[in-house]
Short mmCIF file of the C-alpha atoms (twelve columns), coordinates in Angstrom:
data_MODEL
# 
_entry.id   MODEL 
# 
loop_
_atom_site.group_PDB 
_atom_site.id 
_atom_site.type_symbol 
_atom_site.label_atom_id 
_atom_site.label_alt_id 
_atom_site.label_comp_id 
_atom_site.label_asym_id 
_atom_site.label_seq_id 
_atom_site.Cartn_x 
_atom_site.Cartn_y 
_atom_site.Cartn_z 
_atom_site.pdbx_PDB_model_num 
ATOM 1   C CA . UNK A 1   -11.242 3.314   9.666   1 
ATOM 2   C CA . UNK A 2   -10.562 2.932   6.238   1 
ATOM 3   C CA . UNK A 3   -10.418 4.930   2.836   1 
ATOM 4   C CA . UNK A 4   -10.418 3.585   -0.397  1 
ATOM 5   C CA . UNK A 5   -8.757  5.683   -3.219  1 
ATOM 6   C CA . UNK A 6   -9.836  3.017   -6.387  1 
ATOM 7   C CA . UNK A 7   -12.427 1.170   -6.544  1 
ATOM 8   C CA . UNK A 8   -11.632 -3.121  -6.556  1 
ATOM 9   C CA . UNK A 9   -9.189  -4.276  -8.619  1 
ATOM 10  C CA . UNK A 10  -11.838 -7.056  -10.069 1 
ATOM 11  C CA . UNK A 11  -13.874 -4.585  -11.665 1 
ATOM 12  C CA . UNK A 12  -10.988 -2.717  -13.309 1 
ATOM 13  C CA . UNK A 13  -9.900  -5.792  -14.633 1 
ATOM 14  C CA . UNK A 14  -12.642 -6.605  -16.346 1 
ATOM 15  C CA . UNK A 15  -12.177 -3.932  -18.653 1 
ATOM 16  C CA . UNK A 16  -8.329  -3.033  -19.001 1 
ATOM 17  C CA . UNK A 17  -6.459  -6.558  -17.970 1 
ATOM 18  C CA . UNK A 18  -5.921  -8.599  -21.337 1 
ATOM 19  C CA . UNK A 19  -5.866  -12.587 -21.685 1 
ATOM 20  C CA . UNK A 20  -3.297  -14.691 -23.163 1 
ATOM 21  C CA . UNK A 21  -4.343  -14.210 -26.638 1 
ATOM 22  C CA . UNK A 22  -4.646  -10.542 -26.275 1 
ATOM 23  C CA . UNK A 23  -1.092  -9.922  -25.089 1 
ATOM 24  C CA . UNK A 24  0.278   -12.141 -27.543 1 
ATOM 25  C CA . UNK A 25  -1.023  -10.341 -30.579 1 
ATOM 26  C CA . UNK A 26  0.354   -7.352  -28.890 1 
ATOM 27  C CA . UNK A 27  3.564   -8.419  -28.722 1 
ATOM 28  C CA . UNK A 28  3.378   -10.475 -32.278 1 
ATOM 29  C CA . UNK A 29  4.174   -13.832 -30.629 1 
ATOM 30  C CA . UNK A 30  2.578   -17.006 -29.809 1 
ATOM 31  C CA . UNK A 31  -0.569  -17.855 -27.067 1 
ATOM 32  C CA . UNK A 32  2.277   -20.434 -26.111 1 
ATOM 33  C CA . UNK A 33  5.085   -17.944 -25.684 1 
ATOM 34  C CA . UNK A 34  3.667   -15.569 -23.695 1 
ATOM 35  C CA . UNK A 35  2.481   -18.457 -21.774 1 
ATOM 36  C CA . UNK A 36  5.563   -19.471 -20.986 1 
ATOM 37  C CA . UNK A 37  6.715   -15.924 -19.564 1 
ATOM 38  C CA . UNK A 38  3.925   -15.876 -17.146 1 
ATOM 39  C CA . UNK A 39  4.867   -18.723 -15.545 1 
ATOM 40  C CA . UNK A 40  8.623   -18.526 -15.605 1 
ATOM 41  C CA . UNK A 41  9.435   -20.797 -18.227 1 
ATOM 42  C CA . UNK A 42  12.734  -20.489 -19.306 1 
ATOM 43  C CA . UNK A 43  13.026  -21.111 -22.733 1 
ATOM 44  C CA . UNK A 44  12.241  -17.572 -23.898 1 
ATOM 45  C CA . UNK A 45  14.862  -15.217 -25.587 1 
ATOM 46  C CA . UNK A 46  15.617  -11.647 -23.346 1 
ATOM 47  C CA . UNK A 47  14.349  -9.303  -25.673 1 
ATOM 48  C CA . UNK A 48  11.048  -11.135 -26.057 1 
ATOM 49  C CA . UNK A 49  10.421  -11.613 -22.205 1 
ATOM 50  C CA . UNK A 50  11.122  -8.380  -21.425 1 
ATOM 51  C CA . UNK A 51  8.950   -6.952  -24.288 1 
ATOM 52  C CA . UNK A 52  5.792   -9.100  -22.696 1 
ATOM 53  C CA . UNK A 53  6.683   -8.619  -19.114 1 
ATOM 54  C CA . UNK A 54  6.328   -4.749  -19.780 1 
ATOM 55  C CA . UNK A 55  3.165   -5.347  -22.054 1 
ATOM 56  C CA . UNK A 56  1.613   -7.278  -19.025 1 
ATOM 57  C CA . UNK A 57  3.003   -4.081  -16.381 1 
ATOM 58  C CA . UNK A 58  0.748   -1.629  -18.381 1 
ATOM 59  C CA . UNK A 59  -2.018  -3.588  -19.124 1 
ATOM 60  C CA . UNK A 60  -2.191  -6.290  -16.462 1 
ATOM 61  C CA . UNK A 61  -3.028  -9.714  -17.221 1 
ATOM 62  C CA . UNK A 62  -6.410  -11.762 -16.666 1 
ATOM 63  C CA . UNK A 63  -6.423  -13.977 -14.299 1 
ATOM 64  C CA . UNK A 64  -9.006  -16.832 -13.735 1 
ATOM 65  C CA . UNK A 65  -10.226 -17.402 -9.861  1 
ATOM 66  C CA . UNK A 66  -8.758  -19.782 -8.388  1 
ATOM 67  C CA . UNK A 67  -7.651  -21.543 -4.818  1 
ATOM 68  C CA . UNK A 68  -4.042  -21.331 -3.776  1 
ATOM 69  C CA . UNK A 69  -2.279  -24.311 -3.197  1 
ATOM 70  C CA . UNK A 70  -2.667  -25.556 0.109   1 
ATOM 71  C CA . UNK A 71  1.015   -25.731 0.972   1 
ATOM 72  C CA . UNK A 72  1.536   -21.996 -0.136  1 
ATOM 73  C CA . UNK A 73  3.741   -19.866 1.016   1 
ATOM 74  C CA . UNK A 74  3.191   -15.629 1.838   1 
ATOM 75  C CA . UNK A 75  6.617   -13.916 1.825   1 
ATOM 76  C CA . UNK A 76  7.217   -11.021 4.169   1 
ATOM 77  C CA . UNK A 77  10.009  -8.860  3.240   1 
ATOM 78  C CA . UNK A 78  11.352  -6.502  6.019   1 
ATOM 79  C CA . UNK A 79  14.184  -3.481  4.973   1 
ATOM 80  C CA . UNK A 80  15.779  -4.707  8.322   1 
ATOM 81  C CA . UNK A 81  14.621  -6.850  11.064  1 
ATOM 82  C CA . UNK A 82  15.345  -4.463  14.288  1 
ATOM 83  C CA . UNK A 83  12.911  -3.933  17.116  1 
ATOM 84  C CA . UNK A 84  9.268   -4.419  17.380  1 
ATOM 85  C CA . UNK A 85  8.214   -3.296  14.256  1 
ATOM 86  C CA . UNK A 86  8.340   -6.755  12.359  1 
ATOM 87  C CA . UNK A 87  7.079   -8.729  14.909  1 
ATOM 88  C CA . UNK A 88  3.918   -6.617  15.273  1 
ATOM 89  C CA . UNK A 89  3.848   -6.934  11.141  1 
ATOM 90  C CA . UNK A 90  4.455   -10.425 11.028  1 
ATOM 91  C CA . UNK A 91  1.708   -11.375 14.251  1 
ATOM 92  C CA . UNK A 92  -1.115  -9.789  12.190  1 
ATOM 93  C CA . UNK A 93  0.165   -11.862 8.782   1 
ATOM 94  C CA . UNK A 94  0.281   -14.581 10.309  1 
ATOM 95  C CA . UNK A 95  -3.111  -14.672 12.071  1 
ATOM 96  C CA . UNK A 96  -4.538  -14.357 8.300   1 
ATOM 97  C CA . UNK A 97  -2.823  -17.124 6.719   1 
ATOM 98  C CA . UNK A 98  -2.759  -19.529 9.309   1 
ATOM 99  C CA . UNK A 99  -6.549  -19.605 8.241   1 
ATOM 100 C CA . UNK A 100 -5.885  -20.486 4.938   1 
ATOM 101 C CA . UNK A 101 -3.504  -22.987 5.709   1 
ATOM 102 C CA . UNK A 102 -0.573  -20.521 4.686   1 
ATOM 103 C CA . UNK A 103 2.773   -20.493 6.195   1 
ATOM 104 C CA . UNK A 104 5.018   -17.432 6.493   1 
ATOM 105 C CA . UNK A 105 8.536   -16.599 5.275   1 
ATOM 106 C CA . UNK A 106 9.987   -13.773 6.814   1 
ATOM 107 C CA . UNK A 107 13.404  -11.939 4.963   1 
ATOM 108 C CA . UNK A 108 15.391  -8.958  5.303   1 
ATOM 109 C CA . UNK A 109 17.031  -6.921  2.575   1 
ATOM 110 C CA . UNK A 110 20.300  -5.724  4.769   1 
ATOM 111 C CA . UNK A 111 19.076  -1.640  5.187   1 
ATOM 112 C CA . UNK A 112 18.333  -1.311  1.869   1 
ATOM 113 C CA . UNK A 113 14.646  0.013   1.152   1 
ATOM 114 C CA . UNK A 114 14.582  -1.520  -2.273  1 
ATOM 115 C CA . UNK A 115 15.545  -5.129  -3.397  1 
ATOM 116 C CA . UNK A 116 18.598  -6.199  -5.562  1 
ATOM 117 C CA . UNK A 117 18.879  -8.803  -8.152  1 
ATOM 118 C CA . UNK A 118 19.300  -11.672 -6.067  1 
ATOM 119 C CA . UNK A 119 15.965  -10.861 -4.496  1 
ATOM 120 C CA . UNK A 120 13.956  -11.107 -6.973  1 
ATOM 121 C CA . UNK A 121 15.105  -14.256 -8.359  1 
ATOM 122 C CA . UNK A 122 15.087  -16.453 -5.159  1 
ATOM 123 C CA . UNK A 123 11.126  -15.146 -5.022  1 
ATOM 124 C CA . UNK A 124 10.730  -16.089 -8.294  1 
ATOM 125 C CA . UNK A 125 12.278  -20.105 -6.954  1 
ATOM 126 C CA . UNK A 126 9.878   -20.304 -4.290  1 
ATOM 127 C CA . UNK A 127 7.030   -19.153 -6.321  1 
ATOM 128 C CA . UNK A 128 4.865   -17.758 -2.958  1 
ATOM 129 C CA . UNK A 129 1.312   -17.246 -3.453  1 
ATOM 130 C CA . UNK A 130 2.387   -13.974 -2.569  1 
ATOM 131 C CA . UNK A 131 4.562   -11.084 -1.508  1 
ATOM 132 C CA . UNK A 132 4.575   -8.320  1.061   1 
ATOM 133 C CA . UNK A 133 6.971   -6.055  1.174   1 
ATOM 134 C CA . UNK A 134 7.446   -3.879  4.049   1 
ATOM 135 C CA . UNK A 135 8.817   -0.355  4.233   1 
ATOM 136 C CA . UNK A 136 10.541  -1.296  1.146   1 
ATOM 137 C CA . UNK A 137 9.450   -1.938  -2.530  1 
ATOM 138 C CA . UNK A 138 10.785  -3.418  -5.535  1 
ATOM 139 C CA . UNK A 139 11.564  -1.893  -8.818  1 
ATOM 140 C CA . UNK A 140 9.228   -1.566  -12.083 1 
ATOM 141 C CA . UNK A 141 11.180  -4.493  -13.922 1 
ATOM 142 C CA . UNK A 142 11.033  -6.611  -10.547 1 
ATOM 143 C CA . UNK A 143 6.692   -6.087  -10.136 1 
ATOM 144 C CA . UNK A 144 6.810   -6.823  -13.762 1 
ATOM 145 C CA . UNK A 145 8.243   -10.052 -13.029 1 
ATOM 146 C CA . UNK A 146 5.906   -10.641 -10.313 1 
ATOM 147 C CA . UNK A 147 2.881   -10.128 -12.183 1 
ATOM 148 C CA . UNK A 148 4.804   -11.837 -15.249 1 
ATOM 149 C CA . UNK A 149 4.365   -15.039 -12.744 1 
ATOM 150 C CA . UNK A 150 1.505   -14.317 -11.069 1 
ATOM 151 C CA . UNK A 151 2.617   -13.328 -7.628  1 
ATOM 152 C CA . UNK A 152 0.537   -10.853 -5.926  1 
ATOM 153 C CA . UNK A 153 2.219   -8.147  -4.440  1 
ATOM 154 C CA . UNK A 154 1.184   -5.585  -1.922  1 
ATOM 155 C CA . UNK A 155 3.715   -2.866  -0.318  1 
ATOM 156 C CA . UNK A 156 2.970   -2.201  3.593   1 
ATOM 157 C CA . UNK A 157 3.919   0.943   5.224   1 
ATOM 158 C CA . UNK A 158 5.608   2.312   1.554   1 
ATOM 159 C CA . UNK A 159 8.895   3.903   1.826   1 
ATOM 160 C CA . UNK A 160 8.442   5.570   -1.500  1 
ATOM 161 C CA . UNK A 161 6.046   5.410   -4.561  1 
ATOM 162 C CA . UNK A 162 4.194   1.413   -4.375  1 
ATOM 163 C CA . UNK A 163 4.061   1.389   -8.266  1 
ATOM 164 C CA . UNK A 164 1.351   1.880   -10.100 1 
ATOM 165 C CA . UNK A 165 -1.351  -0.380  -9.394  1 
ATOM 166 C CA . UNK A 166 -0.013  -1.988  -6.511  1 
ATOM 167 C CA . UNK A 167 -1.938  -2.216  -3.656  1 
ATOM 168 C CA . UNK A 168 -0.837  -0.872  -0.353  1 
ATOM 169 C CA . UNK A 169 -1.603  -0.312  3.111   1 
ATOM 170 C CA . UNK A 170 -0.377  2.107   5.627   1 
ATOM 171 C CA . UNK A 171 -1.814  4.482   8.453   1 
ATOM 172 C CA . UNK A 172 -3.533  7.367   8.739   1 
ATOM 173 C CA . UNK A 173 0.039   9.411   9.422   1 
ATOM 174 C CA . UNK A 174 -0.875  12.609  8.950   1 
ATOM 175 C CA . UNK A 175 -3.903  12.968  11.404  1 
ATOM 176 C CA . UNK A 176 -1.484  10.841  13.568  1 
ATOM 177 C CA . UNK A 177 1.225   14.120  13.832  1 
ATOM 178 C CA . UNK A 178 -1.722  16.762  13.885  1 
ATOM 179 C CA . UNK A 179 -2.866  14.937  16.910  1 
ATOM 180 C CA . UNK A 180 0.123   15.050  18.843  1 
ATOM 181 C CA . UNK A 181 0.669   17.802  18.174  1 
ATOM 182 C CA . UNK A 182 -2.429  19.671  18.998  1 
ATOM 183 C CA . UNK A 183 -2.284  17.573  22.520  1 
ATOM 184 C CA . UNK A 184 0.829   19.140  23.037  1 
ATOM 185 C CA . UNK A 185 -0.825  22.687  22.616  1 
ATOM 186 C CA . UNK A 186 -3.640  22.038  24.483  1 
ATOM 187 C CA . UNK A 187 -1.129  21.485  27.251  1 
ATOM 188 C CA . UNK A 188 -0.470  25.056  26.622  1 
ATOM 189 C CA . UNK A 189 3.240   24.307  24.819  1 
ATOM 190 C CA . UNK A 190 4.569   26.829  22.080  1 
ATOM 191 C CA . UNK A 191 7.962   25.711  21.900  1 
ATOM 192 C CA . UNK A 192 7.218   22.584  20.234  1 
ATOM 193 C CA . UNK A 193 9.908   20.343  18.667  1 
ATOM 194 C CA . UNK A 194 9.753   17.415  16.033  1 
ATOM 195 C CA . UNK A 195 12.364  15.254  15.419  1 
ATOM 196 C CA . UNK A 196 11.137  12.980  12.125  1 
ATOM 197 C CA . UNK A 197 12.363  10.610  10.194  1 
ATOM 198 C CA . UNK A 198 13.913  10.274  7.200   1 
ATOM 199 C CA . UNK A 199 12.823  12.256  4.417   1 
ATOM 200 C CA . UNK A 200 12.570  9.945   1.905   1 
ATOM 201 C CA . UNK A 201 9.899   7.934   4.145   1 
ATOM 202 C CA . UNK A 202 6.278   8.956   2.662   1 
ATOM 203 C CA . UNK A 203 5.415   8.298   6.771   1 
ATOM 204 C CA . UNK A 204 7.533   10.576  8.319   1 
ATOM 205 C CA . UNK A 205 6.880   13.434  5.518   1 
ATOM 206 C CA . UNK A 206 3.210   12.708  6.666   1 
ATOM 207 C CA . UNK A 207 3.795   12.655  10.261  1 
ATOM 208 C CA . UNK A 208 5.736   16.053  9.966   1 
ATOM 209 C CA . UNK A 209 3.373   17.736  7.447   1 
ATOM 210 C CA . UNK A 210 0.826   17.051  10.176  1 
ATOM 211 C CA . UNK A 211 2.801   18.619  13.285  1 
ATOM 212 C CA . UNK A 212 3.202   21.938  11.139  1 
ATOM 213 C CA . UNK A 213 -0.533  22.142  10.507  1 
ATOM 214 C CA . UNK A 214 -1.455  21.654  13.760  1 
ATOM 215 C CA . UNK A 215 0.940   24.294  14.500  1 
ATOM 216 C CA . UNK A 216 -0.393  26.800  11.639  1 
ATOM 217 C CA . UNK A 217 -3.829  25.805  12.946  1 
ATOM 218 C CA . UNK A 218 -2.686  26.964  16.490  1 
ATOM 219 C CA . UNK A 219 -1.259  30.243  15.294  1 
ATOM 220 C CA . UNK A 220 2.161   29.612  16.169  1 
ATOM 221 C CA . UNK A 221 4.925   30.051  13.518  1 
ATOM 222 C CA . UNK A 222 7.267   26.794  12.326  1 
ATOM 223 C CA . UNK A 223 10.785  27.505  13.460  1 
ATOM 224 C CA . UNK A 224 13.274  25.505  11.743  1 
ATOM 225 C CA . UNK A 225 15.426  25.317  14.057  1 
ATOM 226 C CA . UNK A 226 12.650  23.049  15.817  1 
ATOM 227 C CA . UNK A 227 13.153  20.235  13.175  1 
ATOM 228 C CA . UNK A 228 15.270  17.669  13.037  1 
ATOM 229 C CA . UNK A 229 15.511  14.574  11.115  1 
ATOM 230 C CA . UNK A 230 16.616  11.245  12.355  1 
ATOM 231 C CA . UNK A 231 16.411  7.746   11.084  1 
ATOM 232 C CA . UNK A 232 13.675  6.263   13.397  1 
ATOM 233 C CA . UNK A 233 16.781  5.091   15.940  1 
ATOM 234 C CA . UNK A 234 17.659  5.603   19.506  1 
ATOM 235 C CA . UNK A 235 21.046  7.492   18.581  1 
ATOM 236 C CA . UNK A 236 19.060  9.653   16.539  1 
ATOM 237 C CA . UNK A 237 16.499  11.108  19.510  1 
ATOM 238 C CA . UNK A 238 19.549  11.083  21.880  1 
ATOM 239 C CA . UNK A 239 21.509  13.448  19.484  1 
ATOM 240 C CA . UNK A 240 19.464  15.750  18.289  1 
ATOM 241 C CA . UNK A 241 17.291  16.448  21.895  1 
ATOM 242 C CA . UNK A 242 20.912  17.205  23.248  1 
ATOM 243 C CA . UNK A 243 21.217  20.226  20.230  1 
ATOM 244 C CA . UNK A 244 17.758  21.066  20.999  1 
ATOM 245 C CA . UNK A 245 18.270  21.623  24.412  1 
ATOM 246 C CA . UNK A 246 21.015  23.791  23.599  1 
ATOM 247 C CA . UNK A 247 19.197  26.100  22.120  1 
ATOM 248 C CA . UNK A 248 19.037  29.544  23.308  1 
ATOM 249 C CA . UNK A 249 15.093  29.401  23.396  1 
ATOM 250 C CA . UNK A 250 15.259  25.172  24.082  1 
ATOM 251 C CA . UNK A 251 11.577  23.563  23.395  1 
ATOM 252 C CA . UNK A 252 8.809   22.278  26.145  1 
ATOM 253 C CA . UNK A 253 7.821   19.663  24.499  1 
ATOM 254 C CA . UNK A 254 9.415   17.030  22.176  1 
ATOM 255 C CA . UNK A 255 7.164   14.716  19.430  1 
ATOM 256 C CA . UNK A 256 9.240   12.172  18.053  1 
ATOM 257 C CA . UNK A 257 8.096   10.721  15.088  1 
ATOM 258 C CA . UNK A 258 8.978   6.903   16.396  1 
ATOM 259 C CA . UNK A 259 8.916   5.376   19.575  1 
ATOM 260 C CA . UNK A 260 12.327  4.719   19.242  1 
ATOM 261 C CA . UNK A 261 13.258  8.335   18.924  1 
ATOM 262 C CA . UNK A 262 11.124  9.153   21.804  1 
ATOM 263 C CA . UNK A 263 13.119  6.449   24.163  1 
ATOM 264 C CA . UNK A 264 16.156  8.644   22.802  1 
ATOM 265 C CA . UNK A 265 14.315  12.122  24.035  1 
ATOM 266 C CA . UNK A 266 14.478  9.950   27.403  1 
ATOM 267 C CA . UNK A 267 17.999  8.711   27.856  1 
ATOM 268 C CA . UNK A 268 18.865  12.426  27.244  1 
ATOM 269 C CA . UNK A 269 16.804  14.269  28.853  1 
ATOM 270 C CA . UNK A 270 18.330  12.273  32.034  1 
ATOM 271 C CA . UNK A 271 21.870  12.995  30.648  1 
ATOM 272 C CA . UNK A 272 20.949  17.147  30.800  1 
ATOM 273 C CA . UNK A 273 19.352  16.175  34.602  1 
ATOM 274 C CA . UNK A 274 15.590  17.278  33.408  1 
ATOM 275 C CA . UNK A 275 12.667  15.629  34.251  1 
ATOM 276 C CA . UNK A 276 9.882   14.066  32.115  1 
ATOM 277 C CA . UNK A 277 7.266   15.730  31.955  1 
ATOM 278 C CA . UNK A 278 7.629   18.451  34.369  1 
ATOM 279 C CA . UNK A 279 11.003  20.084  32.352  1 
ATOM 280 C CA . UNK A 280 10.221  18.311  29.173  1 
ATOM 281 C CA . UNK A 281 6.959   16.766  27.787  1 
ATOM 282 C CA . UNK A 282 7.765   13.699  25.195  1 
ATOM 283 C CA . UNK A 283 5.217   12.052  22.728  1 
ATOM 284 C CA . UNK A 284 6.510   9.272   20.554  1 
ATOM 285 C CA . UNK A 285 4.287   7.367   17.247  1 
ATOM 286 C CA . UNK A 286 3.838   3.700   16.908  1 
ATOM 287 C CA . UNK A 287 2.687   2.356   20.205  1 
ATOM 288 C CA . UNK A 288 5.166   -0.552  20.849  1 
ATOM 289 C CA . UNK A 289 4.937   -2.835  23.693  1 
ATOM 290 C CA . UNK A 290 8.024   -2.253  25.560  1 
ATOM 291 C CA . UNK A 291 7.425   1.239   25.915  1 
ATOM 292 C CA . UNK A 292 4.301   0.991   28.214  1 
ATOM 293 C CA . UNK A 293 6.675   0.257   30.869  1 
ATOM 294 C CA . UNK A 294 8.752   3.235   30.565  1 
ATOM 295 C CA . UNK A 295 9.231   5.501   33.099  1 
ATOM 296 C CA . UNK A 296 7.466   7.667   33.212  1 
ATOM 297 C CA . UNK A 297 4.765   5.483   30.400  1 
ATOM 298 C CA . UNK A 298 5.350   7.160   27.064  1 
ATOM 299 C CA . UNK A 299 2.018   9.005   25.536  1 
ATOM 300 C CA . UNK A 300 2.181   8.099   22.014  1 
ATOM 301 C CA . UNK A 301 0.457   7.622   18.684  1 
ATOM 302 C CA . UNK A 302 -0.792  4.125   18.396  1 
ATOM 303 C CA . UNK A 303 -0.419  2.689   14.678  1 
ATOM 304 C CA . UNK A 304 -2.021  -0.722  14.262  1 
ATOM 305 C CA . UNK A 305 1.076   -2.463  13.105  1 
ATOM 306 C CA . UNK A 306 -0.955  -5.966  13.887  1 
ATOM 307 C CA . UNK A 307 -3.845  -5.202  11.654  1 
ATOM 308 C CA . UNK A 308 -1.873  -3.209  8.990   1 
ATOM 309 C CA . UNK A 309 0.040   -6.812  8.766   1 
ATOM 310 C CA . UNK A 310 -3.478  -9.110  8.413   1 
ATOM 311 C CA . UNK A 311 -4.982  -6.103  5.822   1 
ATOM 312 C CA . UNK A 312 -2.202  -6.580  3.317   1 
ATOM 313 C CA . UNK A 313 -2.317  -10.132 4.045   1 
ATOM 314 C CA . UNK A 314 -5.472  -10.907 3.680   1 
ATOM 315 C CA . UNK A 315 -5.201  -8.218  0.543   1 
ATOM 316 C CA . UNK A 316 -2.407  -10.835 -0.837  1 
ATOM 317 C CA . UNK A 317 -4.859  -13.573 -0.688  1 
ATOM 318 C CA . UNK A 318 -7.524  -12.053 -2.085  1 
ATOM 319 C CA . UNK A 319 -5.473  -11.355 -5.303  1 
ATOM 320 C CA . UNK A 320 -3.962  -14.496 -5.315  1 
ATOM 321 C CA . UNK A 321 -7.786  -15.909 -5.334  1 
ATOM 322 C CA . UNK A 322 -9.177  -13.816 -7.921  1 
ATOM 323 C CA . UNK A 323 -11.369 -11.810 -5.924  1 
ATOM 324 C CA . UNK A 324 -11.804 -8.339  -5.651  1 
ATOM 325 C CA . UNK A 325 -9.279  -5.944  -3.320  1 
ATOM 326 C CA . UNK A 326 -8.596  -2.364  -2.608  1 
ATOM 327 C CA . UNK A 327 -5.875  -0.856  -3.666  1 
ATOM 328 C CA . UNK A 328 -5.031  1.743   -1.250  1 
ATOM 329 C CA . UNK A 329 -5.949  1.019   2.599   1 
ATOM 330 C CA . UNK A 330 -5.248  3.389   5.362   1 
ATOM 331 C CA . UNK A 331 -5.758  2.177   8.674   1 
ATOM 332 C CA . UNK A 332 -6.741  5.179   11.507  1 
ATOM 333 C CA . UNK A 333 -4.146  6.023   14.139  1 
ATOM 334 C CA . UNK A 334 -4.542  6.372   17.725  1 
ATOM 335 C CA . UNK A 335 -3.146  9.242   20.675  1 
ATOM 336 C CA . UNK A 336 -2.951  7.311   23.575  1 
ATOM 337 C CA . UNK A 337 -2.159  9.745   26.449  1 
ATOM 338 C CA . UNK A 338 0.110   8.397   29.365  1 
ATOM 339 C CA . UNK A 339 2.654   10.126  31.431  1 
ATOM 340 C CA . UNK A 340 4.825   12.091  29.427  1 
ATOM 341 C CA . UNK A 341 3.304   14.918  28.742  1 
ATOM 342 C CA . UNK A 342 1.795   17.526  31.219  1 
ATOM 343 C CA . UNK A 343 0.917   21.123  31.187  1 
ATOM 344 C CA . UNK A 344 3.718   23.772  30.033  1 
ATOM 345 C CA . UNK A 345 5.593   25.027  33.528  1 
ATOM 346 C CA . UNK A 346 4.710   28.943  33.990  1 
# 
């Protein structure tokens, strides 16, 4: 499933993106100039780059169709490479540009969700046909440089804001928490806890905007002291299902809004001697591989991590071609119901 919030990116172009010529009488230089700003050239003084680099950002520049280099290369940037997540991400980019006779550079930025000044500059030296970064984006004056030089850029799974006009693809979040969270009430559950991510992750504010209006939908108030926020790690699900279960009126059931936190709901849950799912029902988001074999198998909410990675790369090659793309692509989520959860104990 897939919606589309602007229409392709070719047909805007033809009426907003300027040429060469255009930009240049903008920014009261020469054709040659700007010409040498949009492909990295570095004879050109600060002020004046800067001046058409932001010119090009608000207007966007023309670009003729044409076939990327053979030998190309489509750069995956990952906030941290931990876990499953990036390999799912990086299968599903790969199976896309091994077509096209693409390879694939994978990076990490060290934790941090948005690049620093070193990044942006060894992209710039490879010159990738171009980038995708993941659960991380750059800043405006870095996609200004990108589309200064031509590199396509498209933001998977955004952390924050893309930018305007960058593409981006994610999942449908939001109907993935109002699903697992109505399962869990169909089970009969009223005590139902979240533990989400962090706030400043446009995912987990969907994920946890959806448990609440499944909950409101249900007829069963939000308690606060039902939420708690983690940062999509182990320790986090461990920690706070320990001060859950402390409560005076403790919960029944448990969505985590990772996998990861869910494994943490487990290893707990053992610590306090209760059993999954007869004391405590568990439902975790993402669907990874290793936790199939949990014990018991973890119901979850599947997000297609393999074809959210081949959407923004074929999305990448697609700009990088000249052809027409969609901006925004949201790719439907899954509740696939295993072991962990069963019907609230009477």
């Amino acid at each position: 499933m897939t919606s589309i919030e602007d229409a392709p990116y070719a047909d805007q172009a033809a009426t907003e993106a300027l040429t060469l010529s255009q930009l240049a009488e903008l920014a009261g230089v020469s054709v040659a100039t700007v010409s040498k700003v949009v492909n990295g050239r570095s004879e050109v003084g600060s002020e004046t780059r800067a001046l058409v680099e932001s010119l090009i950002q608000e207007h966007g520049f023309r670009r003729q169709r044409r076939r990327i280099r053979p030998a190309g290369l489509i750069e995956v940037v990952f906030h941290e490479l931990a876990g499953d997540y990036p390999i799912e991400i990086v299968k599903g980019v790969q199976s896309v540009a091994r077509g096209h006779r693409l390879s694939v550079v994978v990076s990490e930025l060290g934790g941090r969700h948005i690049p620093g000044h070193r990044w942006i500059e060894d992209v710039l030296s490879r010159r990738p046909a171009g980038v995708i970064t993941v659960f991380s984006g750059p800043t405006e004056e870095q996609r200004a440089q990108l589309a200064a030089r031509e590199v396509p850029l498209v933001v998977l799974d955004p952390a924050g804001d893309p930018g305007r006009g960058v593409p981006s693809v994610g999942a449908t979040n939001w109907s993935g928490g109002l699903e697992a969270t109505r399962h869990l009430l169909e089970l009969g559950h009223r005590r139902i806890a979240m533990i989400a991510g962090p706030e400043f992750a446009l995912s987990s504010r969907a994920r946890l905007d959806g448990y609440r209006a499944a909950l409101d939908g249900a007829g069963v108030p939000v308690d606060p002291d039902l939420i708690r926020r983690g940062s999509f790690l182990i320790d986090d699900g461990v920690l706070h299902t320990r001060r859950l279960m402390a409560l005076p009126q403790p919960p029944t059931a448990i969505f985590a809004a990772n996998d990861g936190l869910a494994m943490g709901v487990y290893h707990a849950a053992h610590e306090l001697g209760l059993r999954v799912p007869k004391d405590l029902s568990v439902v975790g988001f993402d669907d990874m591989p290793p936790w199939r074999w949990a014990i018991p198998p973890l119901t979850t909410v599947r997000q297609p991590l393999i074809e959210m990675g081949a959407t923004a790369a074929a999305t990448v090659i697609s700009m990088a071609e000249g052809e027409p793309f969609q901006r925004r692509v949201e790719l439907g989520t899954e509740l696939v119901v295993r072991a962990s959860t069963a019907a609230v104990r009477g």
